[in-house]
C-alpha positions as protocol buffer text, in pm:
chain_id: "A"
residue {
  index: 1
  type: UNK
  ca { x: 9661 y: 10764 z: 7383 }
}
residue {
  index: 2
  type: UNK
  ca { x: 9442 y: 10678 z: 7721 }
}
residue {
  index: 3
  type: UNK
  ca { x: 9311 y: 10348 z: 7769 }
}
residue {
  index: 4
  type: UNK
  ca { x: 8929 y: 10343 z: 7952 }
}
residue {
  index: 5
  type: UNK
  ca { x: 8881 y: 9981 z: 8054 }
}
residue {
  index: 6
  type: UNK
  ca { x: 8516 y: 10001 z: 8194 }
}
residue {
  index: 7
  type: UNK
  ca { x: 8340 y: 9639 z: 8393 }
}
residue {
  index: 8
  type: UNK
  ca { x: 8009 y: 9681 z: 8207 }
}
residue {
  index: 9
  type: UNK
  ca { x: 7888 y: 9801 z: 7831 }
}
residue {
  index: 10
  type: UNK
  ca { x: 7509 y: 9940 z: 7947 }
}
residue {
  index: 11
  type: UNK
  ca { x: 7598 y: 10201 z: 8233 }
}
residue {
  index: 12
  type: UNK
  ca { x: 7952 y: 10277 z: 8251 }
}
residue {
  index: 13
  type: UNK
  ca { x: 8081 y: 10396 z: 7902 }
}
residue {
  index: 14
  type: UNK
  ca { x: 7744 y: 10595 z: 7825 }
}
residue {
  index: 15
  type: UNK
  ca { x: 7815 y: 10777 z: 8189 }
}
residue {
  index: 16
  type: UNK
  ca { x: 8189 y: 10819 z: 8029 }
}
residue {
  index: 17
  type: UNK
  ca { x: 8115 y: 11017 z: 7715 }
}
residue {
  index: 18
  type: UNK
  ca { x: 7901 y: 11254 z: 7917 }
}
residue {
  index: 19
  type: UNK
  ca { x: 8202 y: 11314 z: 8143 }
}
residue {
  index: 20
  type: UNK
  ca { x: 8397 y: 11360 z: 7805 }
}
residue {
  index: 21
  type: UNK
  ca { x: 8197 y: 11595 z: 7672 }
}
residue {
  index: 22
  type: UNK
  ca { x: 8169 y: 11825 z: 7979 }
}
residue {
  index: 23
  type: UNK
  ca { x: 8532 y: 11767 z: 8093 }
}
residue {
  index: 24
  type: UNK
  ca { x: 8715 y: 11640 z: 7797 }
}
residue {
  index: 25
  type: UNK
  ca { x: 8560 y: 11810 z: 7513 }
}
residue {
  index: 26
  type: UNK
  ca { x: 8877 y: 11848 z: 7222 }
}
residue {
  index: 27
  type: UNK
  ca { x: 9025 y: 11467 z: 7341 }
}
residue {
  index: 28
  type: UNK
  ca { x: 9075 y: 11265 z: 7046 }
}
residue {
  index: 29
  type: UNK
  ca { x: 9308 y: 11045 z: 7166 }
}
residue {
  index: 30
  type: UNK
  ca { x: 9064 y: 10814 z: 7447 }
}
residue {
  index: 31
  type: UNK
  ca { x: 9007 y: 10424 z: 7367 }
}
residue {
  index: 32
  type: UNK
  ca { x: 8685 y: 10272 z: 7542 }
}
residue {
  index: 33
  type: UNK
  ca { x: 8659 y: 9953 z: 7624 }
}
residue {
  index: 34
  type: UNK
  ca { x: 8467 y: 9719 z: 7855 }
}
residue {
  index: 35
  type: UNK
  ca { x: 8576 y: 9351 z: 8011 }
}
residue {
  index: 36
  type: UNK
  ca { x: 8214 y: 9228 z: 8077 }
}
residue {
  index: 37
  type: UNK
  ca { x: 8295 y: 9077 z: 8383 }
}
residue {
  index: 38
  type: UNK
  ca { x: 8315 y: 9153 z: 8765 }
}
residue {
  index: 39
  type: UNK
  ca { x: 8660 y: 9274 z: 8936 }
}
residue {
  index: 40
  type: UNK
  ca { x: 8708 y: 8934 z: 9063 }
}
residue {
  index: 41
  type: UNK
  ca { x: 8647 y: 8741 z: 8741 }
}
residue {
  index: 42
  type: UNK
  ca { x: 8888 y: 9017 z: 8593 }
}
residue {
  index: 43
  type: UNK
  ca { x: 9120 y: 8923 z: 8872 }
}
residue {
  index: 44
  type: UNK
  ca { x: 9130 y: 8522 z: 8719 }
}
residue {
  index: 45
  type: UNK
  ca { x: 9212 y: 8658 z: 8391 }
}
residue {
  index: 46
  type: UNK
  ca { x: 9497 y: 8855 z: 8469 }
}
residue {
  index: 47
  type: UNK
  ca { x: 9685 y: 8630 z: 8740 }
}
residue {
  index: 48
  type: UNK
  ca { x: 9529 y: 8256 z: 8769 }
}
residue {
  index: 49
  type: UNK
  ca { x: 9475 y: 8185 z: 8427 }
}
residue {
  index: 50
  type: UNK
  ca { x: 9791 y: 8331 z: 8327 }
}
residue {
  index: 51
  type: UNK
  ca { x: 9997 y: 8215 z: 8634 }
}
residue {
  index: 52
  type: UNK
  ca { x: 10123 y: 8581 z: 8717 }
}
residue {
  index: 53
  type: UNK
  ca { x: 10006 y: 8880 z: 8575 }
}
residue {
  index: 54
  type: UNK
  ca { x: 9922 y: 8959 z: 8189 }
}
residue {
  index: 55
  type: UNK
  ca { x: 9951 y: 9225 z: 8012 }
}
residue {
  index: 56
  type: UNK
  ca { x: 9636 y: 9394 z: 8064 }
}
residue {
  index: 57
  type: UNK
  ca { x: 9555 y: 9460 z: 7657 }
}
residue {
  index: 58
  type: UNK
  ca { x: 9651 y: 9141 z: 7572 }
}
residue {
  index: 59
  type: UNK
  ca { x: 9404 y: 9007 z: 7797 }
}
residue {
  index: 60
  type: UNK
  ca { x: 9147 y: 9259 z: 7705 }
}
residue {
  index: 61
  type: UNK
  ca { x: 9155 y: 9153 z: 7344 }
}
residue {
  index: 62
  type: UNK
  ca { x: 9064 y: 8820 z: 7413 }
}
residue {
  index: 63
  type: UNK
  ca { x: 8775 y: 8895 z: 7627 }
}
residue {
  index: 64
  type: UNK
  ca { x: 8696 y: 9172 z: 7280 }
}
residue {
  index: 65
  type: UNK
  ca { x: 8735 y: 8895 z: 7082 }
}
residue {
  index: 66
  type: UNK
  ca { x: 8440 y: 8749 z: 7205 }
}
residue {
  index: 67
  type: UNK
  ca { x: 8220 y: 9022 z: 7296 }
}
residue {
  index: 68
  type: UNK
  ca { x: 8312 y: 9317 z: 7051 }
}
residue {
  index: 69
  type: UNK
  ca { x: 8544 y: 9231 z: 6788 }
}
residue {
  index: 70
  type: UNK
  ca { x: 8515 y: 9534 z: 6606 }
}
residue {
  index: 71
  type: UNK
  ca { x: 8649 y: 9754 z: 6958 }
}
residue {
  index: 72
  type: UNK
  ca { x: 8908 y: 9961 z: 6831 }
}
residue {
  index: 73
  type: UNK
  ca { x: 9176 y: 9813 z: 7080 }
}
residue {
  index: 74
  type: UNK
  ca { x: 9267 y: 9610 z: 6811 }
}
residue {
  index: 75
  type: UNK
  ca { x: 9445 y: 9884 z: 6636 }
}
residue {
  index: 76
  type: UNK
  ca { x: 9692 y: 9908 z: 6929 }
}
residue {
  index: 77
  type: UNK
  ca { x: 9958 y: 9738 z: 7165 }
}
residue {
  index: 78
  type: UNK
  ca { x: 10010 y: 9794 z: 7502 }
}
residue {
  index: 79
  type: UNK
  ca { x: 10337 y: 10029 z: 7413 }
}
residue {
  index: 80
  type: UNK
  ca { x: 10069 y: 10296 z: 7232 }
}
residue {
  index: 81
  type: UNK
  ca { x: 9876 y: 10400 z: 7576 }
}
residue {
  index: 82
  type: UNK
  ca { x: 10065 y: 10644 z: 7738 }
}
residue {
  index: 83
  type: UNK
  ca { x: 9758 y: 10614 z: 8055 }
}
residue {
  index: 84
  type: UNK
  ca { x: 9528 y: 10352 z: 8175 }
}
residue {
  index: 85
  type: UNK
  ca { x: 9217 y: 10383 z: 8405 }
}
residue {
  index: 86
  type: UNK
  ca { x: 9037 y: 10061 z: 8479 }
}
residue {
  index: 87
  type: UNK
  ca { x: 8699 y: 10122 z: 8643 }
}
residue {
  index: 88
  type: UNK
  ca { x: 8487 y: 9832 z: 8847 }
}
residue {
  index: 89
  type: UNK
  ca { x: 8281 y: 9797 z: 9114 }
}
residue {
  index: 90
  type: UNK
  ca { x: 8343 y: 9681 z: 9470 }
}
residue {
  index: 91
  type: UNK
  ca { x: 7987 y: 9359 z: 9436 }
}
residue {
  index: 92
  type: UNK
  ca { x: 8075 y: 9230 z: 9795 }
}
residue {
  index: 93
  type: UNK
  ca { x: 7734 y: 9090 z: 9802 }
}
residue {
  index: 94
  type: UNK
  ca { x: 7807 y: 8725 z: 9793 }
}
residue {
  index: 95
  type: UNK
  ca { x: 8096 y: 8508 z: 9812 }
}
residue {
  index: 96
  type: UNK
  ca { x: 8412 y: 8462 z: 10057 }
}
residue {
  index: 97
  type: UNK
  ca { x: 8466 y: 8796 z: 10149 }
}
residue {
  index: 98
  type: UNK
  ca { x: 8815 y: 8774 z: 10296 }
}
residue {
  index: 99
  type: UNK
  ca { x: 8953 y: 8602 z: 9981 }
}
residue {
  index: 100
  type: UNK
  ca { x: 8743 y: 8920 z: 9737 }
}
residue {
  index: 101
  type: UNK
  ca { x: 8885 y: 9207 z: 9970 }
}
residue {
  index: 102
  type: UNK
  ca { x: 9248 y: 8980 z: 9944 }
}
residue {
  index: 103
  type: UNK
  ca { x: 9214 y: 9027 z: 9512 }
}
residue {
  index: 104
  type: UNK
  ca { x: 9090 y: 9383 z: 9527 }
}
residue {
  index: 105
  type: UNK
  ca { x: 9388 y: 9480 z: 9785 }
}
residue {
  index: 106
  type: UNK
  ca { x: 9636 y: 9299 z: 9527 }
}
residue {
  index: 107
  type: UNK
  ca { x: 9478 y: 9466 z: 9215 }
}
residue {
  index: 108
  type: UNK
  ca { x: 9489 y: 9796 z: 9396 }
}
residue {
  index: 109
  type: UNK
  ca { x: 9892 y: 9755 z: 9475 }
}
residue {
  index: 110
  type: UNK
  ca { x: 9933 y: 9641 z: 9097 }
}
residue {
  index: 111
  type: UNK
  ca { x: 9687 y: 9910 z: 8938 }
}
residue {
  index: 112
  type: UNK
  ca { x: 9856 y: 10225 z: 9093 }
}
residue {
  index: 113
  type: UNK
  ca { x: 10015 y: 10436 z: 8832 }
}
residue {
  index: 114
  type: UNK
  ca { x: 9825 y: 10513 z: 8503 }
}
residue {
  index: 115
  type: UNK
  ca { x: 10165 y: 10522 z: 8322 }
}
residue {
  index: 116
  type: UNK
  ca { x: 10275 y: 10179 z: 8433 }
}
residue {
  index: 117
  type: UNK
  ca { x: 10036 y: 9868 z: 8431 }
}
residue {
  index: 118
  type: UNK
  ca { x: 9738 y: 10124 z: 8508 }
}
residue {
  index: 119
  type: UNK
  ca { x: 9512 y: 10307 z: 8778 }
}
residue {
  index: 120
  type: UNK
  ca { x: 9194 y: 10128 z: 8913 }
}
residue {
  index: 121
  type: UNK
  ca { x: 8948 y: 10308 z: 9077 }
}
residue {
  index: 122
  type: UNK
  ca { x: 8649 y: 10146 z: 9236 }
}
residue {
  index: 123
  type: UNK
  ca { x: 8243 y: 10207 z: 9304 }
}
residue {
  index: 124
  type: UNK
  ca { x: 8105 y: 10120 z: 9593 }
}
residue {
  index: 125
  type: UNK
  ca { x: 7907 y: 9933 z: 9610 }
}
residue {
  index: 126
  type: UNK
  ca { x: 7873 y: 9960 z: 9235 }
}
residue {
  index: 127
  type: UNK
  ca { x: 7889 y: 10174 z: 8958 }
}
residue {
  index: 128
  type: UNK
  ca { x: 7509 y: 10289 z: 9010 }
}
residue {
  index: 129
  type: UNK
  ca { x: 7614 y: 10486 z: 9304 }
}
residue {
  index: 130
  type: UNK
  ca { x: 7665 y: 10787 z: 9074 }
}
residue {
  index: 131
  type: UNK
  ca { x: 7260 y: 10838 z: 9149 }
}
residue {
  index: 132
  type: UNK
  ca { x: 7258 y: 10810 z: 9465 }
}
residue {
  index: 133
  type: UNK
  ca { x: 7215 y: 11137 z: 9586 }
}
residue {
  index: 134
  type: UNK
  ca { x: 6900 y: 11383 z: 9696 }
}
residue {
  index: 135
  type: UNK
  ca { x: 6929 y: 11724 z: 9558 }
}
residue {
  index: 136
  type: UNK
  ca { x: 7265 y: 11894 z: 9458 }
}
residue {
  index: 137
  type: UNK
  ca { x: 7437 y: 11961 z: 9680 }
}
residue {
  index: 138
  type: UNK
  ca { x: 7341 y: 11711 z: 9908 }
}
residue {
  index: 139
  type: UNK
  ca { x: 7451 y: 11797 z: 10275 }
}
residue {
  index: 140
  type: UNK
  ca { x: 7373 y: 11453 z: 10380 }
}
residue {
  index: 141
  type: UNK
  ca { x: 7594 y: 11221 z: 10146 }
}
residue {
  index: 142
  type: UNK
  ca { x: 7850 y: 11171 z: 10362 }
}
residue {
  index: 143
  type: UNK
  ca { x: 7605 y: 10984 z: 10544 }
}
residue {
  index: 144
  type: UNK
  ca { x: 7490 y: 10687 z: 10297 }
}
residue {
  index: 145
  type: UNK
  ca { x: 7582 y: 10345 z: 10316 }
}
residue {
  index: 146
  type: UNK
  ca { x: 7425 y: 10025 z: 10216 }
}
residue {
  index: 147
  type: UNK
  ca { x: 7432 y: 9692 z: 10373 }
}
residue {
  index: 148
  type: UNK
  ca { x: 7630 y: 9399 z: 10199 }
}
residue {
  index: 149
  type: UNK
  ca { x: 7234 y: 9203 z: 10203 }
}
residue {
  index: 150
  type: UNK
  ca { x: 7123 y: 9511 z: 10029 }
}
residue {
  index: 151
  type: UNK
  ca { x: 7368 y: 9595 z: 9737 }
}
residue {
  index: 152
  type: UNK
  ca { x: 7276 y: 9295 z: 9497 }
}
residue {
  index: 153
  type: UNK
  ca { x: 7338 y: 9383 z: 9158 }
}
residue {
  index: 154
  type: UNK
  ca { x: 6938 y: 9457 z: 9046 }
}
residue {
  index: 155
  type: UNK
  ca { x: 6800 y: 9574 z: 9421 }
}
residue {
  index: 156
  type: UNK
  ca { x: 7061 y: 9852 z: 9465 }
}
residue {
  index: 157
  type: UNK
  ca { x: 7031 y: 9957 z: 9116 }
}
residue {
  index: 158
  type: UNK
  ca { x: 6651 y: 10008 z: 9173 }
}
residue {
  index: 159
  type: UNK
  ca { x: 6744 y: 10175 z: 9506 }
}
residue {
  index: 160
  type: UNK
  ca { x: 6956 y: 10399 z: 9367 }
}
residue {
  index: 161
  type: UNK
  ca { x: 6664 y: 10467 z: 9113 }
}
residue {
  index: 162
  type: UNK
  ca { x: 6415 y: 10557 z: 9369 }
}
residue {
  index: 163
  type: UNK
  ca { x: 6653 y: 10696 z: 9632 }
}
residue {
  index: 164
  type: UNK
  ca { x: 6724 y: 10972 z: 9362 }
}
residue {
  index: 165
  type: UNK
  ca { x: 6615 y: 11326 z: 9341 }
}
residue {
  index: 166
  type: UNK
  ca { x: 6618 y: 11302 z: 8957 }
}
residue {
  index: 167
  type: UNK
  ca { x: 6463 y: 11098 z: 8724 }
}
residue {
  index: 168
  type: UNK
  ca { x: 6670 y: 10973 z: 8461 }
}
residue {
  index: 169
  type: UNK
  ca { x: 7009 y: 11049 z: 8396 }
}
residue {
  index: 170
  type: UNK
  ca { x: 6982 y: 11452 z: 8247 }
}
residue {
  index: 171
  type: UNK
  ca { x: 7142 y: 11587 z: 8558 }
}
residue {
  index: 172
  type: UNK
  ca { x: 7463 y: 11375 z: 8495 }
}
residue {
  index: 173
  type: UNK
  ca { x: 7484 y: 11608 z: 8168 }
}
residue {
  index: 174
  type: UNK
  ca { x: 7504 y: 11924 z: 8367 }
}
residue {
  index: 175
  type: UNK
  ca { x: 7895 y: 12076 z: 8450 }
}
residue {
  index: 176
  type: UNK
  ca { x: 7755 y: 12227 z: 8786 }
}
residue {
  index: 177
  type: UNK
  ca { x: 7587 y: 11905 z: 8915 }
}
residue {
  index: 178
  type: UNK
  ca { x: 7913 y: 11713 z: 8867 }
}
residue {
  index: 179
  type: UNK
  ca { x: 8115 y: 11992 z: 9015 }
}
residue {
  index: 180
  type: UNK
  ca { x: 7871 y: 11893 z: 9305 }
}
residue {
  index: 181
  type: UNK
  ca { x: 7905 y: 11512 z: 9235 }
}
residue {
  index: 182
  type: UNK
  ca { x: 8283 y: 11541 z: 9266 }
}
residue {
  index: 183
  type: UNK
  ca { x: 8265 y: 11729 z: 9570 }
}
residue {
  index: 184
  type: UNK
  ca { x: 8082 y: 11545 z: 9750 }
}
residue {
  index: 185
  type: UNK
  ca { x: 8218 y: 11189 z: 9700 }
}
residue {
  index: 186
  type: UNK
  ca { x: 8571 y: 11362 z: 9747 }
}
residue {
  index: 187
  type: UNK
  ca { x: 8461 y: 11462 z: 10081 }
}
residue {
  index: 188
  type: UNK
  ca { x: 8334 y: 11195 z: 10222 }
}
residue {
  index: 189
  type: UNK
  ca { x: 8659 y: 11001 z: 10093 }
}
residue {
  index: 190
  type: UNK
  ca { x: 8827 y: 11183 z: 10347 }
}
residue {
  index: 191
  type: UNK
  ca { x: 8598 y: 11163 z: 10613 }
}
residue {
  index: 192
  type: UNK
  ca { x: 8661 y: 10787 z: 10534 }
}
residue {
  index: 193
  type: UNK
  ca { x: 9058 y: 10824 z: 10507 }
}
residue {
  index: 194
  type: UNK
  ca { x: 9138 y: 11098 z: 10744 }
}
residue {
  index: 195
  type: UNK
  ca { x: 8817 y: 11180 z: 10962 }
}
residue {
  index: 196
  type: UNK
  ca { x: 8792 y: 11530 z: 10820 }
}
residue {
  index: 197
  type: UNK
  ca { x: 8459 y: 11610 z: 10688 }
}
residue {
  index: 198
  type: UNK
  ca { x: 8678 y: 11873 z: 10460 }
}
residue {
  index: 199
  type: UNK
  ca { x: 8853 y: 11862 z: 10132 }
}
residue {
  index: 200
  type: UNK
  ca { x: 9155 y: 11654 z: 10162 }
}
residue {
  index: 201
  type: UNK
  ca { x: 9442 y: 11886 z: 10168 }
}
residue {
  index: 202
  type: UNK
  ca { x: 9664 y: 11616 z: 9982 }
}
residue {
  index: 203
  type: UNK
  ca { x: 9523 y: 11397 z: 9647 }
}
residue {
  index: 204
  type: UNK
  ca { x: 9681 y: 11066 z: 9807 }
}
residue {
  index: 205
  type: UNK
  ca { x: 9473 y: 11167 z: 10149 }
}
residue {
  index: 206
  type: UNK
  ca { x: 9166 y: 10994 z: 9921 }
}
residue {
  index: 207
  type: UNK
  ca { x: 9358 y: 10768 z: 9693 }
}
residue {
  index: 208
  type: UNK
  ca { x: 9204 y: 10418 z: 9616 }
}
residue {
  index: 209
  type: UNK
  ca { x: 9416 y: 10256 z: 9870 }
}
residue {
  index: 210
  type: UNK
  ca { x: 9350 y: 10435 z: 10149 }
}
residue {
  index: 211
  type: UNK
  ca { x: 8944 y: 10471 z: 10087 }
}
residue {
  index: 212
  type: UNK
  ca { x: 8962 y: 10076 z: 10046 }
}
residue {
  index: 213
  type: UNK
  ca { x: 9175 y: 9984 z: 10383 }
}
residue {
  index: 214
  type: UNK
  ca { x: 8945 y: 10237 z: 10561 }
}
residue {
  index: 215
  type: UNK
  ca { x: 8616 y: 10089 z: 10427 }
}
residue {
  index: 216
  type: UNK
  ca { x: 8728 y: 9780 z: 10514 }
}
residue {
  index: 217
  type: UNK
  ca { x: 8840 y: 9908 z: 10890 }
}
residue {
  index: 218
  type: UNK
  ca { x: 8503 y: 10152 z: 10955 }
}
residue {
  index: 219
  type: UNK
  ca { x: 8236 y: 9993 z: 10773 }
}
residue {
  index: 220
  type: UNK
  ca { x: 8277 y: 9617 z: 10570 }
}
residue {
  index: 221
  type: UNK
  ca { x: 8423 y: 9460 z: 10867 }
}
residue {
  index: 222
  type: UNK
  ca { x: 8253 y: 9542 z: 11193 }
}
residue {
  index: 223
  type: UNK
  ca { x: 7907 y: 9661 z: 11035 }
}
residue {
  index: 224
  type: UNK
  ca { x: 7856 y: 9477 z: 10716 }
}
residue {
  index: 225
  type: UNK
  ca { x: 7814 y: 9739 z: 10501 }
}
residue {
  index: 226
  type: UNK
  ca { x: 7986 y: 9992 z: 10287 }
}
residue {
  index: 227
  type: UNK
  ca { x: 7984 y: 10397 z: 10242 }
}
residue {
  index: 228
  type: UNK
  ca { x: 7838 y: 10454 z: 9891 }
}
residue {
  index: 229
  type: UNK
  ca { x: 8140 y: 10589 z: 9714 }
}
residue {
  index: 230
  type: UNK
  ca { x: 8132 y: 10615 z: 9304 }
}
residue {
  index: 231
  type: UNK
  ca { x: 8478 y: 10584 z: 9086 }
}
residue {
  index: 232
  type: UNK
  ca { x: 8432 y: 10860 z: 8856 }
}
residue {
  index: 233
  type: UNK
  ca { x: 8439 y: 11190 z: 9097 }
}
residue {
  index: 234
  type: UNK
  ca { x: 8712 y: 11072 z: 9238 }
}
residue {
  index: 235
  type: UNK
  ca { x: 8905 y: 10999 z: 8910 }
}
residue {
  index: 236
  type: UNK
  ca { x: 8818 y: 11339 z: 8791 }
}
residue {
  index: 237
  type: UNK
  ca { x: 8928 y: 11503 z: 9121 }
}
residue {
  index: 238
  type: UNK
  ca { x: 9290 y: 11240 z: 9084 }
}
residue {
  index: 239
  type: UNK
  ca { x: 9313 y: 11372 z: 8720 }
}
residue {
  index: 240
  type: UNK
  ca { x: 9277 y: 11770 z: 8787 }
}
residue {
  index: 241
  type: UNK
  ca { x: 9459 y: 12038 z: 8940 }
}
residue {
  index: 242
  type: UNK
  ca { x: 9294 y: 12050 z: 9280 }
}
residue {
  index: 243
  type: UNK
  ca { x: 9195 y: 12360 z: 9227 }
}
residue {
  index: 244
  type: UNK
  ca { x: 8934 y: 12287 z: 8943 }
}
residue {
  index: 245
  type: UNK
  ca { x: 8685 y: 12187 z: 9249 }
}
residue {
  index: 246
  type: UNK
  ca { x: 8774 y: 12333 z: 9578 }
}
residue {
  index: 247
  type: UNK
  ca { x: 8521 y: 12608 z: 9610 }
}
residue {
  index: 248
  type: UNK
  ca { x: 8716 y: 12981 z: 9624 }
}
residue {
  index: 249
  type: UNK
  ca { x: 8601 y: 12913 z: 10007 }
}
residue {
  index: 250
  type: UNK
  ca { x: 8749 y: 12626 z: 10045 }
}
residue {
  index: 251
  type: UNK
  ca { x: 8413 y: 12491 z: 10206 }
}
């Protein structure tokens, strides 16, 4: 079994089962589930409230119990996930930076093997970013960022709206577009990581460490802002062979 712990319920499972359908068509064995809370407030669960860190479904079930006590997670115990993804968003629009960037640094050490306690893998600036692009392929993506005053939760989402060549969300149903989507964000990972506006010619070269530590170091830190960056190409380029995306070019 796999273990999807999404932040939200509105954007971030729907955006799932189209992925599952175009990449993970014959998967019975996936478990969705969303916290309803930011990265931060996710970070009190686990640690403060709990004076170290909880088990992950344990915690999960009593934010479920709450919020969706029918979610299926019930049925299981930690010991029946053989994989966990988590999936949040960086929301470094308000509050003490230093002690966010701090809890997303530990959560990223902790969350760092699927098989173990789980993998996180963060939007930035939120989960949203997934629109914002011009056409496919967009030459220029590599290029977007947003400033901290400008990614609060409802203004970037209507950014990302309008800054969109699409209307709507049909183009995230398309295998080609997301063979674009992935390529893209992976790219401009490792311009982030490794100053290569290539594909990274290792997976850890763009793993969620390294893009975090070098969006702190290039962008959050000396300009405010952050390179818009979305979780879910970069999961799907973490989860497949390389090859599945690298262009027979290798462009």
């Amino acid at each position: 079994m796999i273990l999807f712990i999404f932040e939200g319920t509105s954007y971030e499972p729907p955006l799932y089962e189209g992925i599952k359908s175009l990449f993970f068509p014959k998967s019975n064995d996936q478990v969705l589930c969303s916290f309803c809370g930011s990265i931060y407030t996710f970070y009190k669960r686990l640690k403060d409230e709990f004076d170290d860190y909880a088990d992950v479904v344990d915690v999960l079930k009593i934010e479920l119990s709450k919020t969706d006590p029918q979610n299926e997670l019930f049925k299981y115990k930690s010991a029946d996930f053989e994989s966990i993804y988590l999936f949040f968003d960086y929301d470094f629009y308000r509050g003490d930076l230093d002690v966010k960037n701090a809890q997303i640094k530990e959560l990223l050490e902790y969350f760092n093997e699927e098989t173990n306690y789980g993998r996180l893998f963060i939007s930035y600036p939120m989960i949203e970013s997934i629109q914002y692009t011009k056409e496919l392929p967009d030459s220029n993506f590599h290029q977007y960022v947003i400033k901290r005053a400008d990614s609060i939760g409802e203004k970037f989402k209507k950014e990302a709206r309008h800054f969109c060549f699409y209307r709507g969300y049909a183009f995230l149903k398309d295998a080609e577009n997301w063979m674009h989507i992935v390529k893209q964000n992976v790219i401009k990972a490792n311009e982030l990581t490794k100053d290569s506006l290539s594909w990274p010619l290792d997976k850890d070269d763009v793993n969620q460490m390294a893009v975090f530590e070098a969006q702190l170091r290039k962008h959050v830190m000396p300009h405010d802002n952050v390179a818009i960056l979305n979780a879910f190409p970069l999961f799907l380029f973490y989860y497949f062979p390389i090859k599945k995306f690298i262009p027979t070019d290798n462009s």
